[in-house]
C-alpha positions as CSV (number, residue, x, y, z in Angstrom):
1,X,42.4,9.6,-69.7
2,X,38.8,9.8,-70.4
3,X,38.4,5.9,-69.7
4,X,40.2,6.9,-66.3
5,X,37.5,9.5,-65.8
6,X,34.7,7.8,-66.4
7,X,35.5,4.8,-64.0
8,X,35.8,7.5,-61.4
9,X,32.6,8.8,-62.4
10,X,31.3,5.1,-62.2
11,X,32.7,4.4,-58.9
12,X,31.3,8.0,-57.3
13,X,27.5,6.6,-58.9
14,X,27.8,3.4,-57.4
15,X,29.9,4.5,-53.7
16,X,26.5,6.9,-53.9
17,X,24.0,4.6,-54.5
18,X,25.1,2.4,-51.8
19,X,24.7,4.8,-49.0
20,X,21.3,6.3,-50.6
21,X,20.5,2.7,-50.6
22,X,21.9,2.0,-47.0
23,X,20.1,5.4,-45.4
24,X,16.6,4.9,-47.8
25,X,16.0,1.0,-46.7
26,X,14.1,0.9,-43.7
27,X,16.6,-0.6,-40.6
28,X,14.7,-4.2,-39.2
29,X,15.5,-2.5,-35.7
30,X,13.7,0.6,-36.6
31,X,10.5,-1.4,-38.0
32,X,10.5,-3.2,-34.9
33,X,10.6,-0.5,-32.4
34,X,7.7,1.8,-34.5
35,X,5.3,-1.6,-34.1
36,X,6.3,-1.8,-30.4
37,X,5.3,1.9,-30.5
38,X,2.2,1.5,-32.4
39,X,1.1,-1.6,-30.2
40,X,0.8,0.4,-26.8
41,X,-2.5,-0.2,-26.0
42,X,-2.1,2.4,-22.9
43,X,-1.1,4.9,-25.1
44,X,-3.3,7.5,-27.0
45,X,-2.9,8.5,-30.6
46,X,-0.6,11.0,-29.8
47,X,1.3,9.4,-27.4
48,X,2.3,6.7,-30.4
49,X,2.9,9.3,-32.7
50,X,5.7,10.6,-30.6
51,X,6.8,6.9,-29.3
52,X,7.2,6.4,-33.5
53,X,9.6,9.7,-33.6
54,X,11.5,9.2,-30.9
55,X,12.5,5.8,-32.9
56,X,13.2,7.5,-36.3
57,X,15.2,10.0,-34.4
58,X,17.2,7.1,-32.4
59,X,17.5,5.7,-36.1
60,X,18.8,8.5,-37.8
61,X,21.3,9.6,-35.1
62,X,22.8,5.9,-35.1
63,X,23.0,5.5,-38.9
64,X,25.0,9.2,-38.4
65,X,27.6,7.9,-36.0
66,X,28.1,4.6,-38.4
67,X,28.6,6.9,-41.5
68,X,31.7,9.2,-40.1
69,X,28.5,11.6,-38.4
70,X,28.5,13.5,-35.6
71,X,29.8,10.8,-33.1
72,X,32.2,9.3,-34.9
73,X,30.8,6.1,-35.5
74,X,31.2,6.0,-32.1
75,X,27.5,4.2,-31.4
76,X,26.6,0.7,-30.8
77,X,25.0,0.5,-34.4
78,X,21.7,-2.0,-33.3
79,X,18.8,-1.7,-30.5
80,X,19.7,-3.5,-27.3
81,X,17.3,-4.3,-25.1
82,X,18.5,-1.1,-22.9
83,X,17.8,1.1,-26.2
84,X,14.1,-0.1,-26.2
85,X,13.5,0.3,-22.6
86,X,14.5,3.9,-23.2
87,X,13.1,4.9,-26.4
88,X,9.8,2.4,-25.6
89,X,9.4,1.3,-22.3
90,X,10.6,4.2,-20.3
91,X,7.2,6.0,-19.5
92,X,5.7,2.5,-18.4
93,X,6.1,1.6,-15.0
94,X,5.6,-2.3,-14.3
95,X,4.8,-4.5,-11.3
96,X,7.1,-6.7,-12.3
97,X,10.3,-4.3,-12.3
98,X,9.5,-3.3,-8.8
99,X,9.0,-6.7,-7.4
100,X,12.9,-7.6,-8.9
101,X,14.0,-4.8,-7.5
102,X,12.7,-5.8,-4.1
103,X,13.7,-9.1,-4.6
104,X,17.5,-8.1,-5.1
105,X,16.7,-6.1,-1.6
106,X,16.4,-9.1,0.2
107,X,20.0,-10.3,-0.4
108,X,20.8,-7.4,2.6
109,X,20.4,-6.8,6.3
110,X,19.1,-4.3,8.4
111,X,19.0,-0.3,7.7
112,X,20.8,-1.2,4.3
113,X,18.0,-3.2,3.2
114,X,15.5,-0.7,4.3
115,X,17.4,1.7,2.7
116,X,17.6,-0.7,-0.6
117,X,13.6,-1.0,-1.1
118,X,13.0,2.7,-0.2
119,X,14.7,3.3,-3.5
120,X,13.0,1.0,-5.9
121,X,10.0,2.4,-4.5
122,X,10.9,5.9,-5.3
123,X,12.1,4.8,-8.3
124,X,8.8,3.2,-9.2
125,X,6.7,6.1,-8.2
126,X,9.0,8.4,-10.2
127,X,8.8,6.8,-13.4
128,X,5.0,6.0,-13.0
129,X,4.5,9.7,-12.0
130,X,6.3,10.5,-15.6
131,X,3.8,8.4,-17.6
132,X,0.9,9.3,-15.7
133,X,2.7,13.5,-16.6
134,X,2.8,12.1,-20.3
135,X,-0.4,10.7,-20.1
136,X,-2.2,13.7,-18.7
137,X,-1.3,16.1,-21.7
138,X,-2.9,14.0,-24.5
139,X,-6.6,13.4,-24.7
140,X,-7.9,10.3,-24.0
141,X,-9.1,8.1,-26.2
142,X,-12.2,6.2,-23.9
143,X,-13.5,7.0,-21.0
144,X,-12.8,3.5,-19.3
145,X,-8.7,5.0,-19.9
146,X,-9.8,8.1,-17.9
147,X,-11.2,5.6,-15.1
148,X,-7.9,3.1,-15.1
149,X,-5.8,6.7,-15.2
150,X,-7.7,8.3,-11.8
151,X,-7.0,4.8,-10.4
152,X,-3.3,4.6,-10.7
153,X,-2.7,8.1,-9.6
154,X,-4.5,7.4,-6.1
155,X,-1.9,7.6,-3.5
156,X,-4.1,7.1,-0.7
157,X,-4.7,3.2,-2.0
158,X,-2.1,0.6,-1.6
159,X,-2.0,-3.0,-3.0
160,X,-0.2,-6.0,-3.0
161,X,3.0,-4.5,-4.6
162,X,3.8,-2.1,-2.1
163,X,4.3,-4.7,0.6
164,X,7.8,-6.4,1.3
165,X,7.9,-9.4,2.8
166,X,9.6,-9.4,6.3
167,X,10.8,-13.0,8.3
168,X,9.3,-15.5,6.6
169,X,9.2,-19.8,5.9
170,X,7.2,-22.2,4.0
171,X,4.7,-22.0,6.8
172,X,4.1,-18.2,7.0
173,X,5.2,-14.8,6.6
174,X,4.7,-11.1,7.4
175,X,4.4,-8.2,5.1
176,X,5.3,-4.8,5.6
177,X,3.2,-2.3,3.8
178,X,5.9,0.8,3.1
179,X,6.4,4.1,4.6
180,X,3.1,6.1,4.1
181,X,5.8,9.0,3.6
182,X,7.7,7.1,0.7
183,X,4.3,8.0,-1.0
184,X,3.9,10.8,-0.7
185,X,5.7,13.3,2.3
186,X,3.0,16.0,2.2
187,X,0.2,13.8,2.5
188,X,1.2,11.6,5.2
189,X,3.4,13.8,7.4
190,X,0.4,13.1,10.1
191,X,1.3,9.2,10.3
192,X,4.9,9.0,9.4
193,X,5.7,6.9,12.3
194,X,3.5,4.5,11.9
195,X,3.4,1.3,10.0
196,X,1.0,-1.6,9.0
197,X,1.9,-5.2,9.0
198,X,0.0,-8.1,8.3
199,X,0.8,-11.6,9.4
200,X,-0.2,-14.8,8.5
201,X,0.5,-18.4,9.6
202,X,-0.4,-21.8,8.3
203,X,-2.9,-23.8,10.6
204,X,-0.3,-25.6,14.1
205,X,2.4,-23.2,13.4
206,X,4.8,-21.3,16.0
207,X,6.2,-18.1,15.2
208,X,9.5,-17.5,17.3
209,X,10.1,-15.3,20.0
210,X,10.9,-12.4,19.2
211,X,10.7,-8.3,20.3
212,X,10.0,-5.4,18.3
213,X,11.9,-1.6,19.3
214,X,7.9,-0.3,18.1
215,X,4.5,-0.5,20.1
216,X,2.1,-2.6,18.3
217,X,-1.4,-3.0,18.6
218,X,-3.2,-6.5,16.7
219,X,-6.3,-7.3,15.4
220,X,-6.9,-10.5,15.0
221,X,-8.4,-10.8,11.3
222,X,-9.0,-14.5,11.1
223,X,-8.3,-17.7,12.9
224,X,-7.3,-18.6,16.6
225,X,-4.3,-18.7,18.2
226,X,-2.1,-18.5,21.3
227,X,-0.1,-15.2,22.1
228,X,2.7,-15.5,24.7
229,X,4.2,-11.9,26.3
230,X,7.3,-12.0,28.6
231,X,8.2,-9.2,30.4
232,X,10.7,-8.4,33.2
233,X,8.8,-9.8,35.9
234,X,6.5,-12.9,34.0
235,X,5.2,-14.9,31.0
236,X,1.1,-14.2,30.2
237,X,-0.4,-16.4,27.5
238,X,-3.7,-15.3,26.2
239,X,-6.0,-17.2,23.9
240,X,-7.2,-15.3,21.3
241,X,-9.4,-15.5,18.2
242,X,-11.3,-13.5,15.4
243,X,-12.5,-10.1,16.5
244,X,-9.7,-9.8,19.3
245,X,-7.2,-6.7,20.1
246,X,-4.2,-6.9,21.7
247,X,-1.7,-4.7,22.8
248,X,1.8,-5.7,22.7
249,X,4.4,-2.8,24.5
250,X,7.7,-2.3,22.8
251,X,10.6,-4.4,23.8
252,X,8.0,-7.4,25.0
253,X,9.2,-10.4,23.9
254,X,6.6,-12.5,22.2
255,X,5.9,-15.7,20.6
256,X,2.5,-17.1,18.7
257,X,0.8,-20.1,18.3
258,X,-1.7,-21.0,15.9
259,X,-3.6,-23.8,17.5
260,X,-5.9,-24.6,14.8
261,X,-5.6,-27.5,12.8
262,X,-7.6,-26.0,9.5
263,X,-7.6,-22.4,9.2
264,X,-4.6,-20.1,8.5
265,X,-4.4,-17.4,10.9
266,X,-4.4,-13.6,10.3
267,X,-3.4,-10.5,11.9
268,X,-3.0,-7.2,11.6
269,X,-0.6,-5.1,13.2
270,X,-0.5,-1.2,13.9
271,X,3.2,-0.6,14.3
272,X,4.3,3.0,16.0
273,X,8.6,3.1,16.1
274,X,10.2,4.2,19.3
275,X,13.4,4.0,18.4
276,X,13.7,5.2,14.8
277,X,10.8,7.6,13.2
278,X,9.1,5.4,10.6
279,X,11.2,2.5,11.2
280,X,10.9,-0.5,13.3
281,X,13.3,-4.0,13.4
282,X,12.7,-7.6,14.6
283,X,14.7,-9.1,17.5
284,X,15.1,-13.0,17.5
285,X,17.3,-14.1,20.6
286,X,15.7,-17.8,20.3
287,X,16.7,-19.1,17.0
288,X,20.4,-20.0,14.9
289,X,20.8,-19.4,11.6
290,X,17.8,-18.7,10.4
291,X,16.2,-16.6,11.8
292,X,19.3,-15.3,12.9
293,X,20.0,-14.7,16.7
294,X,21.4,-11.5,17.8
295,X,23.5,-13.3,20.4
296,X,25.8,-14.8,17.3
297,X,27.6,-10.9,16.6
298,X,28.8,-11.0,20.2
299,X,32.4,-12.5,20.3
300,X,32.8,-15.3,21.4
301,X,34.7,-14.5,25.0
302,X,31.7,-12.7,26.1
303,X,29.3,-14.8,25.3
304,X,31.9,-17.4,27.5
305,X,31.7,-14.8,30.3
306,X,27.8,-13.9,30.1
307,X,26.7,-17.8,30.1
308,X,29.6,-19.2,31.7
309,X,30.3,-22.3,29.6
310,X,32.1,-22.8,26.8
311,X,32.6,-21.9,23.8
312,X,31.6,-25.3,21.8
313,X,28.5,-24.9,23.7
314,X,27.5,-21.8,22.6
315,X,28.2,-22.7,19.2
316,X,26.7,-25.5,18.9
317,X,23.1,-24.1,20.6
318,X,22.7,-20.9,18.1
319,X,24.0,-23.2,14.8
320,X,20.8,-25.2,15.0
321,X,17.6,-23.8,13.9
322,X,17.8,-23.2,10.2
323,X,13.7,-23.2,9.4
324,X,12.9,-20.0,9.4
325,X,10.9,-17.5,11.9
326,X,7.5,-19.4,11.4
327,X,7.9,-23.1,12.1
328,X,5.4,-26.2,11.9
329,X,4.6,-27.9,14.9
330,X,2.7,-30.8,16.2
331,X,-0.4,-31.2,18.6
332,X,1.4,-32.3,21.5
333,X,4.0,-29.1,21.6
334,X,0.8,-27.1,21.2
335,X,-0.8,-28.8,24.1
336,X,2.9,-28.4,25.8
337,X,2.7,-24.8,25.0
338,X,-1.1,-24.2,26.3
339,X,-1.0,-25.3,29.9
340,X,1.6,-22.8,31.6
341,X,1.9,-22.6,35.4
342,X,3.3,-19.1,35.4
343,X,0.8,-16.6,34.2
344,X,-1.4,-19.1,33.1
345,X,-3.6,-19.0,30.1
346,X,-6.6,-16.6,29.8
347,X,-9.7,-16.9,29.4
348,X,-10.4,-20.0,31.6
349,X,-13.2,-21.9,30.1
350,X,-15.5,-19.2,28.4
351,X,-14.3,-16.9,30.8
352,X,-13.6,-13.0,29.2
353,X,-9.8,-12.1,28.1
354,X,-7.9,-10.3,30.9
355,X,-5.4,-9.2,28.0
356,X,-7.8,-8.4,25.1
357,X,-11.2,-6.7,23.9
358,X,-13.0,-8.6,21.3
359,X,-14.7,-6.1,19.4
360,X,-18.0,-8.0,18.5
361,X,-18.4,-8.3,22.6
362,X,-20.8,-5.2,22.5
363,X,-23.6,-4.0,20.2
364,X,-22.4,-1.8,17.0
365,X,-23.0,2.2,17.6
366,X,-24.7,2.0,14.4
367,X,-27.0,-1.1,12.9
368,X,-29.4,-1.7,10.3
369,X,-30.2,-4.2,7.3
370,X,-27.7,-2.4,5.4
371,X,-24.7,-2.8,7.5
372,X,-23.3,-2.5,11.4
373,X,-20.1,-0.9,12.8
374,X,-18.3,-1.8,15.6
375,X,-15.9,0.9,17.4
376,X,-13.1,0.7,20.2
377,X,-11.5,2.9,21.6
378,X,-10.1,3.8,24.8
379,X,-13.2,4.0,26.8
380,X,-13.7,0.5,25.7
381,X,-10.3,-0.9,26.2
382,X,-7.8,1.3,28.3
383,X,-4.6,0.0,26.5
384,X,-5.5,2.2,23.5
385,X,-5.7,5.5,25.8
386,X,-2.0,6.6,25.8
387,X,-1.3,5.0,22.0
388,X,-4.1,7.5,20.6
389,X,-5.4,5.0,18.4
390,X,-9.4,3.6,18.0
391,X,-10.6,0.6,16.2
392,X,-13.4,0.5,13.6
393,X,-14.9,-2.5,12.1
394,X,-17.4,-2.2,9.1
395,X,-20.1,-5.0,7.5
396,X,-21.7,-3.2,4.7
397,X,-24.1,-5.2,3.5
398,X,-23.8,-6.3,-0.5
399,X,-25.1,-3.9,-2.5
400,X,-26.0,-0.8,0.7
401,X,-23.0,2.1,1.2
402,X,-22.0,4.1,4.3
403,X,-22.9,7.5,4.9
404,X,-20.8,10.2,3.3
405,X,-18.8,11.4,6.5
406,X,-15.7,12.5,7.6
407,X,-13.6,12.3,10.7
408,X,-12.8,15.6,13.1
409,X,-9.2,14.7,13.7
410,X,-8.4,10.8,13.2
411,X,-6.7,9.9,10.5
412,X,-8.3,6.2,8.9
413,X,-6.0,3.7,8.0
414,X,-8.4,0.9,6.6
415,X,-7.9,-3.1,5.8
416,X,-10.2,-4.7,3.6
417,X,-11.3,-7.5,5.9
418,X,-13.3,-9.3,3.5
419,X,-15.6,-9.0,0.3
420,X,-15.1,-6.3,-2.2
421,X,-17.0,-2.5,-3.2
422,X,-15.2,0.8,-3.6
423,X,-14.5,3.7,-2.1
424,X,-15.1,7.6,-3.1
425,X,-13.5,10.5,-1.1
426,X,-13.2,14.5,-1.9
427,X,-9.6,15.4,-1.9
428,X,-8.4,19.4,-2.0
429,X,-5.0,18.0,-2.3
430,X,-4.7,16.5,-5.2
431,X,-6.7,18.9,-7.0
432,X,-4.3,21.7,-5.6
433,X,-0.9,19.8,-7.1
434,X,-2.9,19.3,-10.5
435,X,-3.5,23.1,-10.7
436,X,0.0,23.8,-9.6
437,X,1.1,21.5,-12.4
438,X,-0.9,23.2,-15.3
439,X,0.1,26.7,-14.1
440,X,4.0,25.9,-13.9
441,X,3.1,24.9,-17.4
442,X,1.3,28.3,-18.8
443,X,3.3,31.2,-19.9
444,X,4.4,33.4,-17.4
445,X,1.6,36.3,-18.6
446,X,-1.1,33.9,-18.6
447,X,-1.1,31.8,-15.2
448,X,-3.8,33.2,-12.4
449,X,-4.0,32.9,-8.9
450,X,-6.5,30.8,-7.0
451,X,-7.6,33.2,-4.8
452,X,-8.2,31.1,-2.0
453,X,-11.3,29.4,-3.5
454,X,-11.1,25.4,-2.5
455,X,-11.9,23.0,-5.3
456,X,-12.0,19.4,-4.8
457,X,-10.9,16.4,-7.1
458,X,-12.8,13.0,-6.4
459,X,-10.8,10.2,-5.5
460,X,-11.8,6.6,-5.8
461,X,-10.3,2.9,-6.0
462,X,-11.7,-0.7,-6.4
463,X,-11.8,-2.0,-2.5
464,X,-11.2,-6.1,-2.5
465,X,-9.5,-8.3,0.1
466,X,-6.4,-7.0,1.5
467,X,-6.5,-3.3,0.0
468,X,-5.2,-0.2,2.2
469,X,-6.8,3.0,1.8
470,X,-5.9,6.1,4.3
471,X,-8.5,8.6,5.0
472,X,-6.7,11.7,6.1
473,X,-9.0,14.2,8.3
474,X,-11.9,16.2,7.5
475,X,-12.2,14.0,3.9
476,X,-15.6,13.5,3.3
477,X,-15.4,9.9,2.4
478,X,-18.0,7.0,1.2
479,X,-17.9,3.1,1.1
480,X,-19.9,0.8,-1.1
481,X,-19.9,-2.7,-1.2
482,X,-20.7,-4.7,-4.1
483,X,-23.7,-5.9,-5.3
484,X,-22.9,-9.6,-4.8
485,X,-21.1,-9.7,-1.4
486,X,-20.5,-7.7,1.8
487,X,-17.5,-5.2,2.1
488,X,-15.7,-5.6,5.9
489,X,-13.1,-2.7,6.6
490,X,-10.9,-2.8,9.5
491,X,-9.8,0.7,10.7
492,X,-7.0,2.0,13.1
493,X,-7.9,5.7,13.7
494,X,-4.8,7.3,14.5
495,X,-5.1,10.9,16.5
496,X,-8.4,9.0,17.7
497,X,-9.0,10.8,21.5
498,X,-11.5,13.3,21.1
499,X,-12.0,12.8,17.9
500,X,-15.9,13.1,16.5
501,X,-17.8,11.4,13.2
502,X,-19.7,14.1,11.1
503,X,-22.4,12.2,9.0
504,X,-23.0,14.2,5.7
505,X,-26.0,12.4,4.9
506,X,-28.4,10.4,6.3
507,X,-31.2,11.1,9.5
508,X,-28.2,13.0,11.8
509,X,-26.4,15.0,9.0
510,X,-24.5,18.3,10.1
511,X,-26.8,20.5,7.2
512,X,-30.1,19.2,9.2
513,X,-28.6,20.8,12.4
514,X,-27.6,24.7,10.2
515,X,-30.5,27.1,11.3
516,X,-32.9,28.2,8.6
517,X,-31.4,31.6,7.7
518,X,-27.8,29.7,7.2
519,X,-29.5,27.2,5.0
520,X,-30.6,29.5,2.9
521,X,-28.0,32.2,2.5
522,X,-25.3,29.0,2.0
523,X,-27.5,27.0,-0.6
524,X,-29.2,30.1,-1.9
525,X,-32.6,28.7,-2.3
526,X,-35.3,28.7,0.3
527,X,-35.5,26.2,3.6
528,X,-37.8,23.8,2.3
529,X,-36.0,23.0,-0.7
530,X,-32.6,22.3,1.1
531,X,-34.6,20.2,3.3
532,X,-36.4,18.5,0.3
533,X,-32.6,16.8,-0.2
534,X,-31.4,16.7,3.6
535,X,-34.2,15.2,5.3
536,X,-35.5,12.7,2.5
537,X,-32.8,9.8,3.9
538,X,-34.9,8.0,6.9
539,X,-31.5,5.9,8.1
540,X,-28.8,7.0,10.2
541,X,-25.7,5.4,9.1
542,X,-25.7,2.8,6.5
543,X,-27.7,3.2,3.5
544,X,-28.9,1.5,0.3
545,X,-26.2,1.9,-2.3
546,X,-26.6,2.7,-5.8
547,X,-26.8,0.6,-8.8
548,X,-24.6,-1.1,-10.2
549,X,-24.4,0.4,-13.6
550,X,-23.9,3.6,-11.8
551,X,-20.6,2.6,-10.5
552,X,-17.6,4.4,-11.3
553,X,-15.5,0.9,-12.5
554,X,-16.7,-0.8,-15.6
555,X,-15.1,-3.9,-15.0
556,X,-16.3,-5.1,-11.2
């Protein structure tokens, strides 16, 4: 009997040291994800401190549910790859996991696919606006964080990643920039219906004809080429090349050559829906399989009736052309293409563009050694008259800056032509949703009211090569271009009739025109010394820009 009761005593010790054993020895999975946690480099102290908890926590339930816990045993009983992209990952948004996203997106047609990459991008800018949150209420560690943090928050800048690729080959392509909306719906309610798109073609290439149910209005960023526009009534060709604008109406069916045997060619596109708010679609009648034809969803009895011939016919003429929208072409179907009898091909000889204004064709409004800027609109080129739209074209000069200024009721949407800089602008908006965040956080007895006061946040980005950046109205904004090349921004100004620039700075500022009783009562000192500041700038428009050192991006 006692024997008997000291093997049960024996076997209790031992059942007991096994699970002592089994919950005190550190799980491999667990030391894994605390060293994933601890190698954050985006993280602050704190923010690894609670990545480490949330893994001992994870840890401590499973080992629960594998032991008879709460759960049952119920639990997978390891880290999958899903565990650590919620208990590691899930505050980091990534590039990458957008792009696949899109990617899957492209195995769809029409609204569906719209409707597809409209939700990996709120997706993405969910989950990035939930690290940037988390991010926000620890301190940061360096200051060159706090910098890298302003940029990512910056909706008004748009990159690579927040373009999809539309019709497309091995010889071209063109990218549509997203809703401005999808980015933010308060912001951008002024230019919801519009949309940017950039195309660009490899040198003796023809794009197919094609219409668009949106307006569009093209500036020709770089190369030459050979626009074709049928209408009702007849075929126009115009030659075009850098500098150009051109009009195309909704429903026009067009086709494009690029005629030049070296360079690509590049254009950008101001798209305005007619059809669909914030939406537009490509046509292709000419074409097969790829790109698809719109005549091949008709049956096949009235496509019999509509061409009268048969069916084999039809058939065989839209199951042909399986290259893509942009195809490669030689020099004699470019010649073909460039001698037409109806319409006939503008200009003759150096003779000007009956379809297009080249905006380098008159001086700049403003010029000096430190940059020029070239401005269309309407008054300049009548087709932009009923579109409300103006065209702006920058050279900042490496190393000068524009002046601070802001437009009265255009809204900027700007295309880094070439070169690289950055931008600052003061935003009320973003300083307004910050407060609004820290008061829904304060207790209830503690939050105060604004009272009306404004309060500005600055907003800044890196500017290079193919960089967006909207400038709403009435934002003081400021370019700079870097120190070792010049900064070219292309600008549609939409809302642009009657719309006025107010320099801030600079020989023509609006404090230089205040009378001297409203100098002094608004700055609170005495006329001279508000004039001290204000009149000291000798140039008008473009001035020399700051040091290098002093910019607001350490690693440019």
């Amino acid at each position: 009997m006692v024997c008997c009761t000291k093997a049960s005593f024996c076997l209790v010790v031992f059942a007991a040291v096994l699970l002592v054993s089994s919950f005190g020895a550190e799980d491999p999975e667990l030391k894994e994800c605390k060293h994933k946690c601890r190698a954050q480099q985006r993280y602050g102290e704190k923010q690894r401190e609670a990545c480490v908890s949330r893994c001992e926590e994870y840890s401590r339930q499973k080992q629960e549910r594998e032991h008879g816990g709460e759960g049952g045993g119920g639990g997978r009983g390891s880290y999958g790859e899903d565990d650590q992209s919620s208990w590691i990952n899930r505050d980091i948004p990534t590039t990458e996991r957008l792009q696949k996203c899109l990617q899957d997106c492209e195995t769809r047609h029409g609204t569906d696919q719209d409707r597809c990459r409209s939700r990996c991008r709120r997706e993405y800018e969910s989950e990035r606006g939930t690290y940037e949150g988390d991010e926000r209420q620890g301190e940061m560690e360096e200051e060159g964080q706090e910098k890298q943090q302003r940029y990512e928050e910056n909706p008004y800048v748009f990159e690579d990643h927040h373009f999809v690729t539309g019709p497309q080959s091995q010889h071209g392509r063109i990218r549509i920039l997203q809703k401005f909306t999808d980015r933010s719906k308060k912001l951008f309610r002024g230019i919801e219906n519009y949309r940017l798109a950039i195309y660009e073609a490899d040198p003796l290439t023809f794009l197919v004809p094609n219409h668009w149910d949106a307006e569009a209005l093209v500036f020709v960023v770089k190369g030459k080429g050979t626009v074709s526009l049928v209408t009702k009534d007849r075929r126009e060709s115009f030659n075009i090349k850098e500098g150009d604008i051109l009009r195309i109406k909704a429903g026009t069916t067009a086709y494009l050559i690029n005629r030049d045997q070296n360079e690509r060619l590049v254009l950008a596109k101001l798209m305005q829906p007619v059809s669909t708010p914030g939406n537009f679609e490509a046509f292709y009648g000419a074409g097969g399989e790829n790109p698809e034809s719109f005549y091949r969803v008709f049956s096949n009895e009235i496509l019999e009736a509509a061409f009268n011939v048969r069916r084999d016919r039809i058939e065989k003429l839209f199951g042909q052309q399986k290259q893509g929208a942009i195809l490669k072409v030689s020099k004699e179907q470019i010649q073909g293409m460039s001698h037409h009898e109806e319409g006939g091909i503008w200009p003759f000889g150096g003779g000007e563009s009956k379809g297009t204004y080249n905006i380098y064709q008159e001086h700049p409004t403003h010029a000096n050694q430190y940059g020029q800027l070239y401005e269309v609109d309407y008054s300049r080129f009548r087709s932009l008259q009923d579109l409300d739209v103006a065209i702006t074209l920058a050279n900042i000069t490496r190393g000068a800056m524009t002046a601070l200024y802001y437009n009265s009721r255009a809204t900027k949407i700007c295309v880094v032509k070439d070169g690289a800089g950055y931008y600052e602008m003061a935003c009320p908006h973003m300083m307004s949703q910050s407060h609004e965040s820290h008061q829904r956080k304060q207790p209830e007895g503690s939050r105060r009211e604004s009272g009306g006061t404004p309060s500005y946040q600055k907003i800044s980005s890196r500017l290079k090569r193919g960089t967006v950046v909207v400038v709403p109205a009435g934002h003081p904004f400021v370019a700079v271009a870097a120190n070792d090349q010049n900064l070219q921004l292309i600008c549609f100004l939409v809302h642009a009739n009657d719309n006025e620039k107010h320099t801030l700075a600079g020989k023509r500022n609006v404090i230089n025109r205040l009378e001297r009783e409203a100098k002094e009562l608004a700055f609170g000192v005495p006329e001279r010394e508000v004039d001290q500041v204000f009149r000291s700038q000798e140039e008008e428009f473009f001035f020399k820009g700051p040091r290098q050192q002093h910019w607001g991006f350490s690693d440019m």
